[in-house]
N, C-alpha and C positions, 0 to 999 in steps of 0.2 A: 504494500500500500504506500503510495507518494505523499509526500505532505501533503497536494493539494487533494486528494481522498483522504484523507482523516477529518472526520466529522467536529461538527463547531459544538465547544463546550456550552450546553447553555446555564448562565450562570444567574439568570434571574429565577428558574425552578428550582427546588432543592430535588435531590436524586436520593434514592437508599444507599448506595454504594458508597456514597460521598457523610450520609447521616451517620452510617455505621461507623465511617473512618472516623468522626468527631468522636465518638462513643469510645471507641475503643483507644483516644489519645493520638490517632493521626492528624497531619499537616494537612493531606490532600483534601481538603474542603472548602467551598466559598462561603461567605457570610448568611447566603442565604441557606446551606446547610446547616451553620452552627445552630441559627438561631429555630430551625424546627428541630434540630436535636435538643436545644435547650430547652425550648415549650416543653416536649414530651418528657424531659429529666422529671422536670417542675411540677408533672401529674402521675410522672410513671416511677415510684422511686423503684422498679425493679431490673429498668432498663439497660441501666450496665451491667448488673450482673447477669442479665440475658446475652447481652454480648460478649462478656468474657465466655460464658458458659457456654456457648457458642462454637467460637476458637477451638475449647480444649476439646468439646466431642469431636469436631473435625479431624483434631490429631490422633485424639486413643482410637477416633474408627477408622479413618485412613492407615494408620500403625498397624489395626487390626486385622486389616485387609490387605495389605503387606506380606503380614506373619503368616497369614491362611496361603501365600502362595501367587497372590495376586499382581502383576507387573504391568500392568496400563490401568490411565485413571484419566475421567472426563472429569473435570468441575465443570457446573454451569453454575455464572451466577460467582463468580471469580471473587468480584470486591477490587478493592485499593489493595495493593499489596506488603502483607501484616506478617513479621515471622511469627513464627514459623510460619511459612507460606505451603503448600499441601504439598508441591514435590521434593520439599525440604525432607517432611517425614516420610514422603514413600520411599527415597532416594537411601535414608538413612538407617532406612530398613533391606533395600533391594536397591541398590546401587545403578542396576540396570534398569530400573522400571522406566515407563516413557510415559510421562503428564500430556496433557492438551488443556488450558484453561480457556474461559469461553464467557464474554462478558458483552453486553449494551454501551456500557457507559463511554464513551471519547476517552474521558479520563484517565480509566483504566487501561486504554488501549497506548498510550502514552506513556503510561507506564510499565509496559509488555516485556522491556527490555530487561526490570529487574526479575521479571517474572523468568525470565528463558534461561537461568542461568542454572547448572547444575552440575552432574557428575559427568564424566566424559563417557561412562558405559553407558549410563541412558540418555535420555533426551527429553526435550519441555519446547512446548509450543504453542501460539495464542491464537484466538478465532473471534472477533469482532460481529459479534451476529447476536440477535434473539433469539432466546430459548423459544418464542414461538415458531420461528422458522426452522422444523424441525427438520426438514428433507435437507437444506442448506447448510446447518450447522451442523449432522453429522456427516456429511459428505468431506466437509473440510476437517471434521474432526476425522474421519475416513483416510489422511493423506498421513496421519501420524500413527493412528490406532490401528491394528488388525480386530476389527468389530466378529470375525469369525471364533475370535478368541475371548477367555473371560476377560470383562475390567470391573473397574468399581466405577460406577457415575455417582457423582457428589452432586446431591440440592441443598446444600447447607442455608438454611437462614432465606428462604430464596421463596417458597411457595405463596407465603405471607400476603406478596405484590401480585398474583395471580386471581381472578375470581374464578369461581364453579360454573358459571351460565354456562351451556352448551352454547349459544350463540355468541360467547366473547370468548375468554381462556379456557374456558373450560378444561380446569387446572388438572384434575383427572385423570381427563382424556389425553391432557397433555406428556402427563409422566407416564403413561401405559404407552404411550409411543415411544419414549427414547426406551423403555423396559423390552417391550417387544424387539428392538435393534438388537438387544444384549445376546450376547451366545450363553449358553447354558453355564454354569460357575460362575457368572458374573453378581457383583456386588450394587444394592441402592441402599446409600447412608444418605438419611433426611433428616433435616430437623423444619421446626416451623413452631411460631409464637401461638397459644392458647388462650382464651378468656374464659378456660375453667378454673384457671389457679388463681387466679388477683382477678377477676373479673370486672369490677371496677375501674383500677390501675388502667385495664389494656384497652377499656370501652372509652377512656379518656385520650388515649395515645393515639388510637385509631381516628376519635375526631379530628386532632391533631393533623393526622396527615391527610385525612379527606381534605378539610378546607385549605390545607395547601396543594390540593390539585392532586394526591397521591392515594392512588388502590391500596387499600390495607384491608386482609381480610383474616383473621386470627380465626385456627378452628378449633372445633371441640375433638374430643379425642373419638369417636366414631370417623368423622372425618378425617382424621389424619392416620387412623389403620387403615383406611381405605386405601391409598398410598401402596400399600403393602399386599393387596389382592392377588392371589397366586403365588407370591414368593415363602420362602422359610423364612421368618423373623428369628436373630440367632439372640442367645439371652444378651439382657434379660428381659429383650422384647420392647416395647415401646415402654417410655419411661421418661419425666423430666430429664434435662440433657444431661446437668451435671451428676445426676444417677447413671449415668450408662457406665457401668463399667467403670468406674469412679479411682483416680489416682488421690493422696493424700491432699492436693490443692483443691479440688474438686468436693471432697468432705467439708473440706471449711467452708468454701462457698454456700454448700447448703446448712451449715450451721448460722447463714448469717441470711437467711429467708429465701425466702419461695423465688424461683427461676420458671417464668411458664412459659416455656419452649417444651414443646415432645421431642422427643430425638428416638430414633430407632435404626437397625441394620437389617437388610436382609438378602437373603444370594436366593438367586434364579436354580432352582432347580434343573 
């Protein structure tokens, strides 16, 4: 892509990609992301630690997905890039493994270059597309991946911004098509924000980003096993994130309140 194909940042809407990066302590954001990250701080006191808790499932199930054997990985839904960044962990597990990250944002795509850097046995590589354009975005993610072979597809923190309507995203529908691509032993590690744990908390954050122009759709947990339809759920199943499989930092976290994100793993039969 030339410079003059690289898409114009627009910096009067705030973006997720860009909100998150505030949340989690990054630079890469404009004033208009600060300040919808700081509205929802202001109603959501649960928000960072949603976001850190976030992070850490990424990595214990990325890791996990690794140890099981696994050596290609799709993220869609990238972000700003945070280390550990996801082929930091697969890489550190399987030296050889080969990333494809896959993101919307200008931004992000701008920042590709820190993203492609890795071990010299395997390889990492970015795709500039929406997760909606499914036939596009794995075609190109097709030029890295052997899709005949297992991978793990990451929707980390990602569904959230998608609705259910069959006549819009029909979010669903959406992830049973990149599932369907997958060859058999492949892996889908999801997470996604809930308004059964802080119900309140998330009904407030959610107006939050409606009135800034932004899809926010937190589900309950019937919904978000849906996700899961046909696959093996490996323990301990669907579960707030910073319970998945839970390292010592991860305890703490939930000794200091409620994280309503679900997180779950599960490989294609």
């Amino acid at each position: 892509m030339t410079g003059s194909d690289v898409p114009r940042i627009d910096t009067s809407r705030p973006h997720p990609a860009r909100v998150y990066d505030w949340w989690l302590g990054g630079k890469d954001n404009y004033p208009v992301d600060e300040a919808l990250a700081r509205k929802i701080l202001e109603v959501d006191g649960t928000v960072l630690r949603g976001a850190r808790a976030n992070r850490r499932f990424m990595t214990r199930a990325v890791r996990t997905a690794a140890e099981a054997g696994i050596r290609q990985f799709l993220d869609i839904g990238t972000g700003i890039p945070t280390e550990p960044n996801l082929h930091q962990v697969a890489q550190g597990v399987a030296p050889d493994a080969h990333v494809v990250y896959a993101d919307n944002d200008p931004i992000v795509l701008r920042h590709a270059e820190a993203l492609l850097g890795g071990t010299p046995e395997g390889s990492t590589a970015y795709v500039h597309c929406d997760i909606r354009d499914v036939d596009t975005l794995l075609a190109r993610a097709a030029e890295s991946l052997d899709f005949a072979e297992p991978l793990a597809l990451s929707l980390v923190a990602l569904t959230h911004y998608l609705d259910d309507d069959p006549a819009g995203d029909d979010v669903h529908g959406l992830v049973a098509k990149y599932v369907d691509a997958l060859a058999p032993g492949s892996y889908l590690i999801l997470s996604q924000v809930t308004a059964d744990l802080s119900p309140a908390d998330v009904e407030k954050a959610a107006a939050h980003f409606h009135r800034s122009g932004l899809a926010f759709h937190p589900r309950p947990l019937e919904g978000f096993r849906r996700f899961f339809d046909g696959l093996e759920l490996l323990g301990p199943g669907v579960i707030p994130a910073s319970g998945w499989r839970p390292e010592p930092e991860d305890v703490a976290v939930q000794a200091e309140g409620i994280v309503p994100v679900y997180a779950g793993v599960a490989r294609k039969a």
